[in-house]
PDB file of N, CA, C and O in Angstrom, chain B, residues numbered from 101:
ATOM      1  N   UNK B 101      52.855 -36.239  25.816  1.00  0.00           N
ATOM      2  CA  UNK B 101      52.503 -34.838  25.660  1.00  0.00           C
ATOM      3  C   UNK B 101      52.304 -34.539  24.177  1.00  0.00           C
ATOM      4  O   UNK B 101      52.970 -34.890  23.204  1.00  0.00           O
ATOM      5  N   UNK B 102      51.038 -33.680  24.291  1.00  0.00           N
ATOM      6  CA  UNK B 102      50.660 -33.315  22.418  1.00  0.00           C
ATOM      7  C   UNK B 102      52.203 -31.975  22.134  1.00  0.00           C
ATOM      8  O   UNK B 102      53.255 -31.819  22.753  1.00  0.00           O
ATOM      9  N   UNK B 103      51.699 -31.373  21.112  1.00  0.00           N
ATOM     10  CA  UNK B 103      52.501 -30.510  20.276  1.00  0.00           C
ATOM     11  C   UNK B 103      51.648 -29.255  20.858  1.00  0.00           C
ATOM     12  O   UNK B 103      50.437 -29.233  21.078  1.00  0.00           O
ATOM     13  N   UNK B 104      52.546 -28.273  21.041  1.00  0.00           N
ATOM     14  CA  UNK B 104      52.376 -26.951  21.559  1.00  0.00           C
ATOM     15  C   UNK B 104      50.961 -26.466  20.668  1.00  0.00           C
ATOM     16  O   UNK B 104      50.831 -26.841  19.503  1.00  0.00           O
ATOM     17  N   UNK B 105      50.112 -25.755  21.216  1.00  0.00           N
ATOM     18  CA  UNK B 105      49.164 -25.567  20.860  1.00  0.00           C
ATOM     19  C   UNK B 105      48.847 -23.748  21.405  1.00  0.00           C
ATOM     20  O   UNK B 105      48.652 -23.304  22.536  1.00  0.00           O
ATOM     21  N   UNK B 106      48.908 -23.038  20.060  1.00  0.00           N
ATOM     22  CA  UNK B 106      48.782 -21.396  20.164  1.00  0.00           C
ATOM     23  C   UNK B 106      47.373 -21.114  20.423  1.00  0.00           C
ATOM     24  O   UNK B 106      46.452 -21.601  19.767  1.00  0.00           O
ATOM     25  N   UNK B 107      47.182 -19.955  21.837  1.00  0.00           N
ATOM     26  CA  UNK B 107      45.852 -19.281  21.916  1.00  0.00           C
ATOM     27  C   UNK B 107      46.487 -18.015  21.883  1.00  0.00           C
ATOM     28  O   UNK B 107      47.611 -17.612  22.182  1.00  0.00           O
ATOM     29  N   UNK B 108      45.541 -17.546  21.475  1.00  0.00           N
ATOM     30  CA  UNK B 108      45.566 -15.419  21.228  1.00  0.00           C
ATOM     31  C   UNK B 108      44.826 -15.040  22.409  1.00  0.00           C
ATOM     32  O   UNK B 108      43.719 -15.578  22.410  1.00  0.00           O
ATOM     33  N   UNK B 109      45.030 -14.335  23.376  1.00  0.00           N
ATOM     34  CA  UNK B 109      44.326 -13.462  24.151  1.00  0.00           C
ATOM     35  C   UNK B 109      44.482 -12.173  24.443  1.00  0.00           C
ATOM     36  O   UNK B 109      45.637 -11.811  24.668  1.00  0.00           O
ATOM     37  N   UNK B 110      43.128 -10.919  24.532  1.00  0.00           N
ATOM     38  CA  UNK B 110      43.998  -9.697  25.475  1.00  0.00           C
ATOM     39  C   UNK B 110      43.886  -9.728  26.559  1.00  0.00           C
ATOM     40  O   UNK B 110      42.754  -9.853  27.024  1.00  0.00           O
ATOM     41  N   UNK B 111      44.895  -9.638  27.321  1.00  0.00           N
ATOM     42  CA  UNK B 111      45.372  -9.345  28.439  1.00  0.00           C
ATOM     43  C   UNK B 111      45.539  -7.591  28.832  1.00  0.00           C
ATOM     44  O   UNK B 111      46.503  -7.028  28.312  1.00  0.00           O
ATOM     45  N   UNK B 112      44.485  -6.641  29.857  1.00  0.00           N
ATOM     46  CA  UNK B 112      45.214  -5.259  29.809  1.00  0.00           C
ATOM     47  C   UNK B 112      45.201  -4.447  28.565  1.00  0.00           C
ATOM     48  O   UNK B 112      45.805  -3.401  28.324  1.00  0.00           O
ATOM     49  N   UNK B 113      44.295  -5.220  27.737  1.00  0.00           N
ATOM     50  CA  UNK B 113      43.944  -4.575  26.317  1.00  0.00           C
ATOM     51  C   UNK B 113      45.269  -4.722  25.503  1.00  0.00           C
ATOM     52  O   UNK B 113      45.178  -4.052  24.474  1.00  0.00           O
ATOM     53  N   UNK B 114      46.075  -5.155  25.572  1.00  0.00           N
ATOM     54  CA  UNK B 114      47.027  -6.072  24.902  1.00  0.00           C
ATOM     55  C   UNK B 114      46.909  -7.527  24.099  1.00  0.00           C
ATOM     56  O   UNK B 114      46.896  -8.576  24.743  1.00  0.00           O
ATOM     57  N   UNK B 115      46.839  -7.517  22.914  1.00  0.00           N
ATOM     58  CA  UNK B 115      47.119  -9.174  22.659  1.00  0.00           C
ATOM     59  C   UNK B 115      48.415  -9.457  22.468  1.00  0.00           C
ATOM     60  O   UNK B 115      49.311  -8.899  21.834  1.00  0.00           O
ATOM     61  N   UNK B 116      48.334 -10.811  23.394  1.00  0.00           N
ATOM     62  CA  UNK B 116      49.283 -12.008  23.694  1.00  0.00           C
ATOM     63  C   UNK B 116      48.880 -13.674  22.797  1.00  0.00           C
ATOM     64  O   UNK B 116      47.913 -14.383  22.519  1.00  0.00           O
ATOM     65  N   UNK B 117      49.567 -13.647  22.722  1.00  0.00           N
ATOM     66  CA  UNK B 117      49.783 -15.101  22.596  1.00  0.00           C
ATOM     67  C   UNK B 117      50.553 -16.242  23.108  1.00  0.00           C
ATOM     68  O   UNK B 117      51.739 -16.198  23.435  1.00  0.00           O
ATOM     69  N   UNK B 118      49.844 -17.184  23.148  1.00  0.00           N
ATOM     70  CA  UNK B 118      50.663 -18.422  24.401  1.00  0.00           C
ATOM     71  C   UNK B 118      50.212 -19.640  23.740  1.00  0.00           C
ATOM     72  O   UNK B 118      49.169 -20.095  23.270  1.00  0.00           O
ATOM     73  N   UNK B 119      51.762 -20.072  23.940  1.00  0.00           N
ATOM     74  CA  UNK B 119      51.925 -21.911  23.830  1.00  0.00           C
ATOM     75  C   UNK B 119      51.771 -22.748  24.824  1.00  0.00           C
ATOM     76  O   UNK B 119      52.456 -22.668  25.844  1.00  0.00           O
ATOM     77  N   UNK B 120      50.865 -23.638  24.643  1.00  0.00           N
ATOM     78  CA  UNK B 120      50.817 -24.421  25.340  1.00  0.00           C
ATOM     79  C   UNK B 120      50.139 -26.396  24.923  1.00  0.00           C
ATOM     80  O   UNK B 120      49.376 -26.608  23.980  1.00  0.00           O
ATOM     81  N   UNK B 121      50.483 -27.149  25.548  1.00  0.00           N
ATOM     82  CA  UNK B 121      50.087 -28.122  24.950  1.00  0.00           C
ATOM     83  C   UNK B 121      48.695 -28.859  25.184  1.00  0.00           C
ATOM     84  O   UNK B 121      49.007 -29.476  26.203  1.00  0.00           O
ATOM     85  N   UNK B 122      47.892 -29.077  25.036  1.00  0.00           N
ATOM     86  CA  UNK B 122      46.408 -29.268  24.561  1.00  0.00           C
ATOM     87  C   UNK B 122      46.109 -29.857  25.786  1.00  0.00           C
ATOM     88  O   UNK B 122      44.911 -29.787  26.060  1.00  0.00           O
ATOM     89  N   UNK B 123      47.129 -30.671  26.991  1.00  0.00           N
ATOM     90  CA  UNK B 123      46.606 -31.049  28.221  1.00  0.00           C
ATOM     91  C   UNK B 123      46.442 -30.381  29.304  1.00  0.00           C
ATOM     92  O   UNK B 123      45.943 -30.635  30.400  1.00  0.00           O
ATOM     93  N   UNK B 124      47.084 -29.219  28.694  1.00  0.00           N
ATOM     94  CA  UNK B 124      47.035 -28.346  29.852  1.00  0.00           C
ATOM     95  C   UNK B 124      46.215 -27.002  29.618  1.00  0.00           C
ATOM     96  O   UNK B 124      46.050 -26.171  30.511  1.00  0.00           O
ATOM     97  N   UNK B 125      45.581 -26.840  27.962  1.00  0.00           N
ATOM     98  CA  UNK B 125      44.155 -26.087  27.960  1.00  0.00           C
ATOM     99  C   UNK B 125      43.256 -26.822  28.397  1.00  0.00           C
ATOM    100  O   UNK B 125      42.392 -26.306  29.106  1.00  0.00           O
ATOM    101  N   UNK B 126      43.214 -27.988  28.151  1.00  0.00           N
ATOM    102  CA  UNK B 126      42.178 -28.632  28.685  1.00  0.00           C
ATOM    103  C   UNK B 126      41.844 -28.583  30.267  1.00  0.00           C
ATOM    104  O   UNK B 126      40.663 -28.699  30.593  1.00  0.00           O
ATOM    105  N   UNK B 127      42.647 -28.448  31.076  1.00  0.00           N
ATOM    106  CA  UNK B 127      42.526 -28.102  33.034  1.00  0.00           C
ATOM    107  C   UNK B 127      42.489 -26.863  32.834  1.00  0.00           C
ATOM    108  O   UNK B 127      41.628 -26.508  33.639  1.00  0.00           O
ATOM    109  N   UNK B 128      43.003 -25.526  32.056  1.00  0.00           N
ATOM    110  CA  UNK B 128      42.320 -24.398  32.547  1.00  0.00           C
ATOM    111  C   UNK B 128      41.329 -24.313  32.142  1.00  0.00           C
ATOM    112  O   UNK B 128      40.587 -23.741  32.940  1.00  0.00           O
ATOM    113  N   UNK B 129      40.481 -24.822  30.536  1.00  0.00           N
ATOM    114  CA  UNK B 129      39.520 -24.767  30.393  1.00  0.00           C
ATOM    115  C   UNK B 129      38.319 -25.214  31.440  1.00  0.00           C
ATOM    116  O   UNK B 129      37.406 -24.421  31.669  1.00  0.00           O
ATOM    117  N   UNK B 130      38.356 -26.472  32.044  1.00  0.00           N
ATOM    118  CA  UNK B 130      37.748 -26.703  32.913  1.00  0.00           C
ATOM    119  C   UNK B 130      37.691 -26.191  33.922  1.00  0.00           C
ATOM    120  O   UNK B 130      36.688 -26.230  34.636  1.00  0.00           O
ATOM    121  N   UNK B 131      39.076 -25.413  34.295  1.00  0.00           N
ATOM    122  CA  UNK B 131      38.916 -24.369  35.216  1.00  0.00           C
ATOM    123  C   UNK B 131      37.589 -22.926  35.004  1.00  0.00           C
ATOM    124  O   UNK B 131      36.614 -22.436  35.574  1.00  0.00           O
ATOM    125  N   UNK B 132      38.169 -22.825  34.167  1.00  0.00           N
ATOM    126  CA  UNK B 132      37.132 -21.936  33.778  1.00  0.00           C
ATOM    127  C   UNK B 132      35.873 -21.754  34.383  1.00  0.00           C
ATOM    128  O   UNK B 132      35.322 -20.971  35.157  1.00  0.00           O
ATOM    129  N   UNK B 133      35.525 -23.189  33.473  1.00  0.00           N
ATOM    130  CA  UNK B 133      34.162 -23.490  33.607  1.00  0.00           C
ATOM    131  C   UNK B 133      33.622 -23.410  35.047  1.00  0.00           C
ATOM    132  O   UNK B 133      32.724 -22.713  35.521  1.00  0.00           O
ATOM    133  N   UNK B 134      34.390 -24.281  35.575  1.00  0.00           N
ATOM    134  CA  UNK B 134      33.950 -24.594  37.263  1.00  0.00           C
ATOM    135  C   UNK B 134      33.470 -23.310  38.120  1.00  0.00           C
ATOM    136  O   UNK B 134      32.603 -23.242  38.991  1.00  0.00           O
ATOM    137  N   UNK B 135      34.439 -22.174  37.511  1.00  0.00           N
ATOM    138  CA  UNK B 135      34.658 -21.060  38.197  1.00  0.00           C
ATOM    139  C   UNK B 135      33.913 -19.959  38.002  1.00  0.00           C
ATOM    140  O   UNK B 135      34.000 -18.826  38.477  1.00  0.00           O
ATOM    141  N   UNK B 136      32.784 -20.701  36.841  1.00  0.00           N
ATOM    142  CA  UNK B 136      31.781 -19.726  36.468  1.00  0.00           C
ATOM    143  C   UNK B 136      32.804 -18.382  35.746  1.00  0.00           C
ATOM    144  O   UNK B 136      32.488 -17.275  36.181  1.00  0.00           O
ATOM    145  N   UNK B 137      33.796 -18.384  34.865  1.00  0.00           N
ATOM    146  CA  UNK B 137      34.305 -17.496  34.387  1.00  0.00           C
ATOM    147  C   UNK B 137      34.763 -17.632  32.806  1.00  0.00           C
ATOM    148  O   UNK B 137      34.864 -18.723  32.244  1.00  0.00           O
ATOM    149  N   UNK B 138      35.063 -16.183  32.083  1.00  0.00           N
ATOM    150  CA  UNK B 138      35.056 -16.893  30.580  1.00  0.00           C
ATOM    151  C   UNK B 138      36.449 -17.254  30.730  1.00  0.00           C
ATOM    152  O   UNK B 138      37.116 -16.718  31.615  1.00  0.00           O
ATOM    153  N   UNK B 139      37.038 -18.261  29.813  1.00  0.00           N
ATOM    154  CA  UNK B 139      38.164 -18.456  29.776  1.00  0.00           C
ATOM    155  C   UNK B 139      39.321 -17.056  29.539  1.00  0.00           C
ATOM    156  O   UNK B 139      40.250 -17.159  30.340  1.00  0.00           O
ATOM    157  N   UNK B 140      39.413 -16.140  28.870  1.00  0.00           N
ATOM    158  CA  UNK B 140      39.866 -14.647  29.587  1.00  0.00           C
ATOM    159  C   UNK B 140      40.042 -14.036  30.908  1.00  0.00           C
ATOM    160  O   UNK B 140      40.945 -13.330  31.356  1.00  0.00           O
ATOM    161  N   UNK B 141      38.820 -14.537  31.485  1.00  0.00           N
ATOM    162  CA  UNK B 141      38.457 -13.772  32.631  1.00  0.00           C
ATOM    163  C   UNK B 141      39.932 -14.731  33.715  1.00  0.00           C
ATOM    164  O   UNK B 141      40.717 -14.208  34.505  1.00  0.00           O
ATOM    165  N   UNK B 142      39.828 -16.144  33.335  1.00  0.00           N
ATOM    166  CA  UNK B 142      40.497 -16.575  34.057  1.00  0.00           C
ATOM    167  C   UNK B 142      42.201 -16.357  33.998  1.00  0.00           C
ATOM    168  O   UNK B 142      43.003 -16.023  34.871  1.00  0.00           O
ATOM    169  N   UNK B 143      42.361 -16.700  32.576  1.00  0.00           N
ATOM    170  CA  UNK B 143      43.431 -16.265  32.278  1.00  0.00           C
ATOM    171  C   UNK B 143      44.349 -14.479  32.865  1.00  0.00           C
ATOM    172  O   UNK B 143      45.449 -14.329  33.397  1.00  0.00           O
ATOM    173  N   UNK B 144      43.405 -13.537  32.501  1.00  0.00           N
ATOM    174  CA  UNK B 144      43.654 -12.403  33.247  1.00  0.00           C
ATOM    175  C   UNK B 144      44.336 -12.256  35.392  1.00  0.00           C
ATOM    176  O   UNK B 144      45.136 -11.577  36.035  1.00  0.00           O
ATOM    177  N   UNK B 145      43.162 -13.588  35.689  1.00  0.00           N
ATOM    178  CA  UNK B 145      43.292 -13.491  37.076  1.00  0.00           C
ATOM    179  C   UNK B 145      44.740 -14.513  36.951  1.00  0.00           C
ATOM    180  O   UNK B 145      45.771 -13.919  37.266  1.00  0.00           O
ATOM    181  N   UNK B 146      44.842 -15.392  36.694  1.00  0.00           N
ATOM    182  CA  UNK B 146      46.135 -15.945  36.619  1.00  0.00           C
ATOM    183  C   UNK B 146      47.482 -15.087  36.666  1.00  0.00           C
ATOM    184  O   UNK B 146      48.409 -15.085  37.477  1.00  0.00           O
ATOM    185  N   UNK B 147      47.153 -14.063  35.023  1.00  0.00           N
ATOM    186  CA  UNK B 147      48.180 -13.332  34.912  1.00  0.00           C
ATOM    187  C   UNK B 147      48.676 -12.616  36.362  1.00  0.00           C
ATOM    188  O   UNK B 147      49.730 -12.707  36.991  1.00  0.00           O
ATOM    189  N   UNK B 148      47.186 -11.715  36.648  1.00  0.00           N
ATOM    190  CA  UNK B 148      47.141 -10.862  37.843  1.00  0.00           C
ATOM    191  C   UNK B 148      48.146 -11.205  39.047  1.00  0.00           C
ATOM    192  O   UNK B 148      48.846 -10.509  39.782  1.00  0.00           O
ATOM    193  N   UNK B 149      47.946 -12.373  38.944  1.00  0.00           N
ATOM    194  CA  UNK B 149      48.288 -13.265  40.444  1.00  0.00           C
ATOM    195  C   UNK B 149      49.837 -13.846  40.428  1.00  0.00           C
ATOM    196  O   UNK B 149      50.508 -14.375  41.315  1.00  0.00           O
ATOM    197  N   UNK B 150      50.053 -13.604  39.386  1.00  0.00           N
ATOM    198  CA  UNK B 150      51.764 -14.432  39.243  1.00  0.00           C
ATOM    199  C   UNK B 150      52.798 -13.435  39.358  1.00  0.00           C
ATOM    200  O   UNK B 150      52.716 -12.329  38.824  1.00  0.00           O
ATOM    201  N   UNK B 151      54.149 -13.982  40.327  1.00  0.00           N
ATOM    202  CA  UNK B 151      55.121 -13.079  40.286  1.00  0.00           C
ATOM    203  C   UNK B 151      55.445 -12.800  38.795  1.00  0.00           C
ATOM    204  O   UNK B 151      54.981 -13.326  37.783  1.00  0.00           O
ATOM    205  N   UNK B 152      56.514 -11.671  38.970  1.00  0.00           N
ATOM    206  CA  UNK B 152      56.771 -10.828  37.993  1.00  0.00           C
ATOM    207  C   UNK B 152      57.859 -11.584  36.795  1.00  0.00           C
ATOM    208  O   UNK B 152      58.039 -11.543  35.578  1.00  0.00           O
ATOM    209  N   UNK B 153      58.351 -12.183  37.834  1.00  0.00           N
ATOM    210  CA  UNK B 153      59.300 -13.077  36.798  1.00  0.00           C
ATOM    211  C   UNK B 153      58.989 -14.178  36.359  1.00  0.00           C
ATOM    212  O   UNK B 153      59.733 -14.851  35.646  1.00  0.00           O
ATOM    213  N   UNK B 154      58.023 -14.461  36.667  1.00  0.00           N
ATOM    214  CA  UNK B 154      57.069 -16.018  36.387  1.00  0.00           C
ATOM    215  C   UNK B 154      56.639 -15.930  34.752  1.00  0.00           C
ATOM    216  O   UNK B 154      55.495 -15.494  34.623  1.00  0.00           O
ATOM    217  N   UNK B 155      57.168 -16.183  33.755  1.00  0.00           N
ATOM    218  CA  UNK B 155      56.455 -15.895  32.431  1.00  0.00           C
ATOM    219  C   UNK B 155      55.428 -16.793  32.712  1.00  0.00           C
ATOM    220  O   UNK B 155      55.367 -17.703  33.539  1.00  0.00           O
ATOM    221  N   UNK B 156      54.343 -16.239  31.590  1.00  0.00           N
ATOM    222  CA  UNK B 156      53.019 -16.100  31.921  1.00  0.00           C
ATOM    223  C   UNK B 156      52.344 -17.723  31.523  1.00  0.00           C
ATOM    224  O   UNK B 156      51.345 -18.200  32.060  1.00  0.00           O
ATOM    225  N   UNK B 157      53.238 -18.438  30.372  1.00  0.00           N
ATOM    226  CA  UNK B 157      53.104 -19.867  30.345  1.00  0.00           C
ATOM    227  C   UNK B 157      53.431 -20.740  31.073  1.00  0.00           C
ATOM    228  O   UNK B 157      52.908 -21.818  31.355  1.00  0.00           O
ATOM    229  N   UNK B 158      54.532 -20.143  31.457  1.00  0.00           N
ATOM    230  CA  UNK B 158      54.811 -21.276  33.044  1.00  0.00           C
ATOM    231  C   UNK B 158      53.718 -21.110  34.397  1.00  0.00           C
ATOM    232  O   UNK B 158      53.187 -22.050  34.988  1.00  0.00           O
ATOM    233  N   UNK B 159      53.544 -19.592  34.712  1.00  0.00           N
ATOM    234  CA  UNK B 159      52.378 -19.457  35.834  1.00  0.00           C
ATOM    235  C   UNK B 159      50.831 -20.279  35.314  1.00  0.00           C
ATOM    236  O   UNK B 159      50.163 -20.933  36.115  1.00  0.00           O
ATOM    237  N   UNK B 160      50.480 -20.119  34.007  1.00  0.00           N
ATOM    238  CA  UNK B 160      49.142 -21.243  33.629  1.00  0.00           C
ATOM    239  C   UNK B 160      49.652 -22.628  33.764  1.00  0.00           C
ATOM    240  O   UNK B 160      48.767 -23.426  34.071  1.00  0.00           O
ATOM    241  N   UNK B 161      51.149 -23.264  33.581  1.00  0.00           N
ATOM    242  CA  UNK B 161      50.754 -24.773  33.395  1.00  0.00           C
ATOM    243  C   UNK B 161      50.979 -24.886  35.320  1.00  0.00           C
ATOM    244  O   UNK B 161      50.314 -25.581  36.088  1.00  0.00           O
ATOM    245  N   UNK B 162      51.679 -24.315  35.529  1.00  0.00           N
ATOM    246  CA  UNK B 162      51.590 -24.539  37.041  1.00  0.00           C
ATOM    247  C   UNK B 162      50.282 -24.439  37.973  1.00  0.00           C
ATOM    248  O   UNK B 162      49.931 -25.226  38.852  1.00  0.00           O
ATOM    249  N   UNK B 163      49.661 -23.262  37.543  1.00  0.00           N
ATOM    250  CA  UNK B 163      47.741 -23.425  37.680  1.00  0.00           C
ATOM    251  C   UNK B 163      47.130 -24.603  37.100  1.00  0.00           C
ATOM    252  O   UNK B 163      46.039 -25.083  37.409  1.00  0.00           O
ATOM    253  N   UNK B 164      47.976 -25.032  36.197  1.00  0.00           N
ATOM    254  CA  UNK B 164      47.042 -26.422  35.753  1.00  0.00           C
ATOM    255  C   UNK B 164      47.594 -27.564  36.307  1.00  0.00           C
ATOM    256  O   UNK B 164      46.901 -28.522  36.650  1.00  0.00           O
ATOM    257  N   UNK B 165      48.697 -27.526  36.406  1.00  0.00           N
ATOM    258  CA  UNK B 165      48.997 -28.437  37.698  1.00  0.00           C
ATOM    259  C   UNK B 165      48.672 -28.605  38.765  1.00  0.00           C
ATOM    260  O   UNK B 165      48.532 -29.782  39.098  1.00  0.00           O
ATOM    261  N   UNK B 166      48.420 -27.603  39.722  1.00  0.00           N
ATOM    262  CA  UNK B 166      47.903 -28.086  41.278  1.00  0.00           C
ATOM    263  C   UNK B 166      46.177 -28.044  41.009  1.00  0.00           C
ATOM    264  O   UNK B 166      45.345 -28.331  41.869  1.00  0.00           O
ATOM    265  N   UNK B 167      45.934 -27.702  39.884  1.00  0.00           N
ATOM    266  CA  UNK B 167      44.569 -27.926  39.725  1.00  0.00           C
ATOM    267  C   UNK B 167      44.079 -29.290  39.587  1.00  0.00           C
ATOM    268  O   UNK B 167      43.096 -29.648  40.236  1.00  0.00           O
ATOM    269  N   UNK B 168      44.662 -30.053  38.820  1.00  0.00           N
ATOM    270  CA  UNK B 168      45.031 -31.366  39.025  1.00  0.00           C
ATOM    271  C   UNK B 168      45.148 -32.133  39.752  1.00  0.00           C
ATOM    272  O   UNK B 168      44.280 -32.971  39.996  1.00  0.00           O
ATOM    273  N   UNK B 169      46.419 -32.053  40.388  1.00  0.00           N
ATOM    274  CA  UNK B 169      47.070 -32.547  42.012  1.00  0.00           C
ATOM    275  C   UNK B 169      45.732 -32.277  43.022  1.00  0.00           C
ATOM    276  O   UNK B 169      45.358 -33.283  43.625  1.00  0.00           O
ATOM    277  N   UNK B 170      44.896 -30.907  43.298  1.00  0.00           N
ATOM    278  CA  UNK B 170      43.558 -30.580  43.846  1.00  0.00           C
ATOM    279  C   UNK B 170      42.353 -32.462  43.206  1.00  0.00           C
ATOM    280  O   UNK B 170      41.855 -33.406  43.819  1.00  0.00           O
ATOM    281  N   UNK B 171      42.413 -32.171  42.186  1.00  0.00           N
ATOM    282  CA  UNK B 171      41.387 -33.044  41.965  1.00  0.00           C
ATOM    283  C   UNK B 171      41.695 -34.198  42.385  1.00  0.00           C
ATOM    284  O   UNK B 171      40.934 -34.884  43.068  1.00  0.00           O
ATOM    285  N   UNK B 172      42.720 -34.507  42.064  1.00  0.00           N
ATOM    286  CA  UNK B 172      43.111 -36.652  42.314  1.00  0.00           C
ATOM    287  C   UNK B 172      43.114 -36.205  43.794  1.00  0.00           C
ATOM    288  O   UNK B 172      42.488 -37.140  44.293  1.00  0.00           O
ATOM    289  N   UNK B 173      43.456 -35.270  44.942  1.00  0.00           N
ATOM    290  CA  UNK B 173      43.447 -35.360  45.975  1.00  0.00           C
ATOM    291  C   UNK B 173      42.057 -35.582  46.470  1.00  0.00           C
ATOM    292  O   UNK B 173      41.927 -36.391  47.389  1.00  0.00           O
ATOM    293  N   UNK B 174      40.999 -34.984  45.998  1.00  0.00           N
ATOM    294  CA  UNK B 174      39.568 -34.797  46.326  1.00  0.00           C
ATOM    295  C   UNK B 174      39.577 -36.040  45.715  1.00  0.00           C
ATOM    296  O   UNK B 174      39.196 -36.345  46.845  1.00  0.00           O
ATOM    297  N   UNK B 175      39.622 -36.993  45.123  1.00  0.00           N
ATOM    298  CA  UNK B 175      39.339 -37.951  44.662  1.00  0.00           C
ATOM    299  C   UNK B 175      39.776 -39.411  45.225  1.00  0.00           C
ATOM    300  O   UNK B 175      39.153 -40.450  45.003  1.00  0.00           O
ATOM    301  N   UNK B 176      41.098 -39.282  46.083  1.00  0.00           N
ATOM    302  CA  UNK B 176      41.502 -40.516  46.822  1.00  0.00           C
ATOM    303  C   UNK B 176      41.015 -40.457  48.205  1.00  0.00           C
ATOM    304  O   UNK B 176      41.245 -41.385  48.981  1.00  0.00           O
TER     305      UNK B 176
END
């Protein structure tokens, strides 16, 4: 695993900022993409979608996890 890696986003017309480590921008980024959405747009729906107690870096690496787990499955 790389070294935590800071993005700035607004969220709700709020800026946030989030750590995360460079393997796991890399699967939402591609998420993104796939999804025809800007990387915001996705991030927002993430936020949207996660329980309340879920901080908001753990609900993205966990989106980047079964996003993952999704692909090697489509793939074996």
């Amino acid at each position: 695993m790389s070294d935590l890696i800071k993005r700035s986003i607004s969220l709700s017309g709020h800026r946030t900022s989030i750590a995360l480590e460079s393997e796991f921008w890399a699967v939402l980024d591609a998420m993104a993409q796939e999804r025809n959405l800007s990387f915001a747009a996705l991030i927002g729906k993430l936020d949207a979608s996660r329980p309340p107690e879920r901080p908001l870096a753990s609900a993205l690496r966990v989106a980047a996890l079964q996003q993952a787990l999704q692909q090697a499955s489509d793939n074996s």
